[in-house]
ZATOR-553678 format. One line per 4 residues: number of its first residue (from 1); their letters; for each residue z, y, x of N, C-alpha, C. Coordinates in steps of 0.1 Angstrom, whole numbers, plus 5000, padded with zeros to 4 digits. Layout:
NUM	A	Z Y X Z Y X Z Y X; ...
//
This chain:
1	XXXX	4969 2716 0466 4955 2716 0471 4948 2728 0466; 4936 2734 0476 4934 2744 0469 4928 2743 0472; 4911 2750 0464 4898 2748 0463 4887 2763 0462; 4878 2765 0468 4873 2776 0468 4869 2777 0451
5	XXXX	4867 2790 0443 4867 2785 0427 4857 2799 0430; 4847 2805 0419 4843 2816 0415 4854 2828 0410; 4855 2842 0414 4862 2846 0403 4856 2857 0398; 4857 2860 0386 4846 2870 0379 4860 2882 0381
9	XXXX	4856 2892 0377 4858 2907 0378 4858 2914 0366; 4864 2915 0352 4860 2924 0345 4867 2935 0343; 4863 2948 0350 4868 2962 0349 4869 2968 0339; 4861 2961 0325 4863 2967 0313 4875 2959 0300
13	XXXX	4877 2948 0310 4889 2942 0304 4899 2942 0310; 4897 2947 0326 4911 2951 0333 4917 2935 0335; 4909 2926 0338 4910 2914 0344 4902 2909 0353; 4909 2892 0362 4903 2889 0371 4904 2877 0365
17	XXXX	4895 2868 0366 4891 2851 0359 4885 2841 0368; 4894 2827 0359 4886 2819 0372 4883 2813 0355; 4871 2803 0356 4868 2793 0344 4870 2782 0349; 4882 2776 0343 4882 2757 0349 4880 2752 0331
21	XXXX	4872 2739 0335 4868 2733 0324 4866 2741 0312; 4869 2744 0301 4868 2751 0290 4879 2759 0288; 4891 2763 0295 4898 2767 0299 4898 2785 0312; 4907 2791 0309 4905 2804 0316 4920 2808 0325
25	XXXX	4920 2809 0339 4933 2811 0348 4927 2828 0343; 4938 2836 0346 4935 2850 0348 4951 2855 0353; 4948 2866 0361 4951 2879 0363 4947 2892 0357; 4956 2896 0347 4957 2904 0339 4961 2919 0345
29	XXXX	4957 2931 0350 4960 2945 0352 4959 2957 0340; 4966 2971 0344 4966 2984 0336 4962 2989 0353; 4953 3002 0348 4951 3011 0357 4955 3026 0355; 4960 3032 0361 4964 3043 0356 4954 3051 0367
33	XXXX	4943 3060 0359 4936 3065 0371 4938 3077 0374; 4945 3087 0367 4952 3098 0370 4958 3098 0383; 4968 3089 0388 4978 3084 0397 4974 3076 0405; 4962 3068 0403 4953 3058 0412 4965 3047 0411
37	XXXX	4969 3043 0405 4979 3037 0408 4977 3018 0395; 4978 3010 0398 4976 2994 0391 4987 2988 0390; 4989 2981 0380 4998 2975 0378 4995 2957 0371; 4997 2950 0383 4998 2934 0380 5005 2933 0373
41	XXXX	5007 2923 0355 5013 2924 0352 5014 2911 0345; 5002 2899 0344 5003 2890 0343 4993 2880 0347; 4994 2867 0353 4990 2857 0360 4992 2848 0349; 4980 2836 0347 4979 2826 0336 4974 2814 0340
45	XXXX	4977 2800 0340 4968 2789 0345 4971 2781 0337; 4962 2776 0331 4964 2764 0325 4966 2754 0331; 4981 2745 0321 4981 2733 0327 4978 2724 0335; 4963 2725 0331 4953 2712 0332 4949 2719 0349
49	XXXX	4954 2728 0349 4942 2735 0363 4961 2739 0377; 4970 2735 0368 4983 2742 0374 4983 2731 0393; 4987 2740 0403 4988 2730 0412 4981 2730 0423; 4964 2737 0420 4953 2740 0424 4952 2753 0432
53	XXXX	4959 2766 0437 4960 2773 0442 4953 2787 0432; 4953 2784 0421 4942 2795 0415 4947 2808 0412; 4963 2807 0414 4969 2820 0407 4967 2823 0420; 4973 2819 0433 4972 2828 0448 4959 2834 0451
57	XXXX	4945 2825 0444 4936 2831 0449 4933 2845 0439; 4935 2840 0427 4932 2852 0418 4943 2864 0421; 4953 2864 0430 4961 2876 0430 4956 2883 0444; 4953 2872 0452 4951 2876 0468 4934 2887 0463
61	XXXX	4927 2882 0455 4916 2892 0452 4918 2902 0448; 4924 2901 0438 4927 2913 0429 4937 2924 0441; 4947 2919 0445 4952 2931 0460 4942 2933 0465; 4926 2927 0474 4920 2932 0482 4911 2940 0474
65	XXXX	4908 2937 0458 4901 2946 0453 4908 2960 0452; 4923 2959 0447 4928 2974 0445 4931 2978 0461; 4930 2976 0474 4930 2979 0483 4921 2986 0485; 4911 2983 0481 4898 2983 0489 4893 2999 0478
69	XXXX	4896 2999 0469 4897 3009 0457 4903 3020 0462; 4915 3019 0469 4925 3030 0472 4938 3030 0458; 4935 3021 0454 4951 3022 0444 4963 3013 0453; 4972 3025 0444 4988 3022 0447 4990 3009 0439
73	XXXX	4997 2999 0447 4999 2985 0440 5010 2984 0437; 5012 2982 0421 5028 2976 0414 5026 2965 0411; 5031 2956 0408 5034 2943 0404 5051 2940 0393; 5043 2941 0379 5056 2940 0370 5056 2925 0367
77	XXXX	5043 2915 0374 5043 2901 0372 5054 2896 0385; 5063 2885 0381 5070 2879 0388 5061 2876 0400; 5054 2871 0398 5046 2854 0410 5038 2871 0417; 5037 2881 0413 5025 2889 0425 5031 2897 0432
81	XXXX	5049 2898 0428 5058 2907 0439 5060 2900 0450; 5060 2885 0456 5061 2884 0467 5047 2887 0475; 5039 2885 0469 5028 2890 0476 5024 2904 0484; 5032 2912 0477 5032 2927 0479 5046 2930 0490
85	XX	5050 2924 0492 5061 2922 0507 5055 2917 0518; 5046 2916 0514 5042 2907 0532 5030 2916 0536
//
């Protein structure tokens, strides 16, 4: 089941966040701005939130955000390379 959630943006922490309960899902990136180029490289959900669609939505943004940027997308996180095939 998956649920519309907020997700915050921090550029200065080179992450993407959802807040469930007292608890934090994230999408973790490196930017390499020389090369324009990002690298996904870890996805997190807590347990208590596992099931809920939060890692797809937190990864599907974070692609539209480095899309929309002009960066080259790598994914060294398992769960964000199939995303980057399709």
């Amino acid at each position: 089941m998956s649920q519309s959630v907020e997700i915050l943006h921090s550029l200065a922490e080179q992450r993407f966040v959802i807040q469930w309960a007292n608890e934090q899902a994230e999408l973790l990136y490196s930017l390499d701005l020389n090369s324009r180029k990002i690298n996904f490289y870890r996805t997190y959900v807590p347990e208590s939130a596992r099931g809920q669609g939060l890692a797809r939505q937190l990864v599907e943004t974070g692609i539209m955000w480095a899309t929309a940027q002009g960066y080259q997308i790598q994914a060294s996180c398992s769960y964000v390379q199939p995303f980057l095939k399709n």
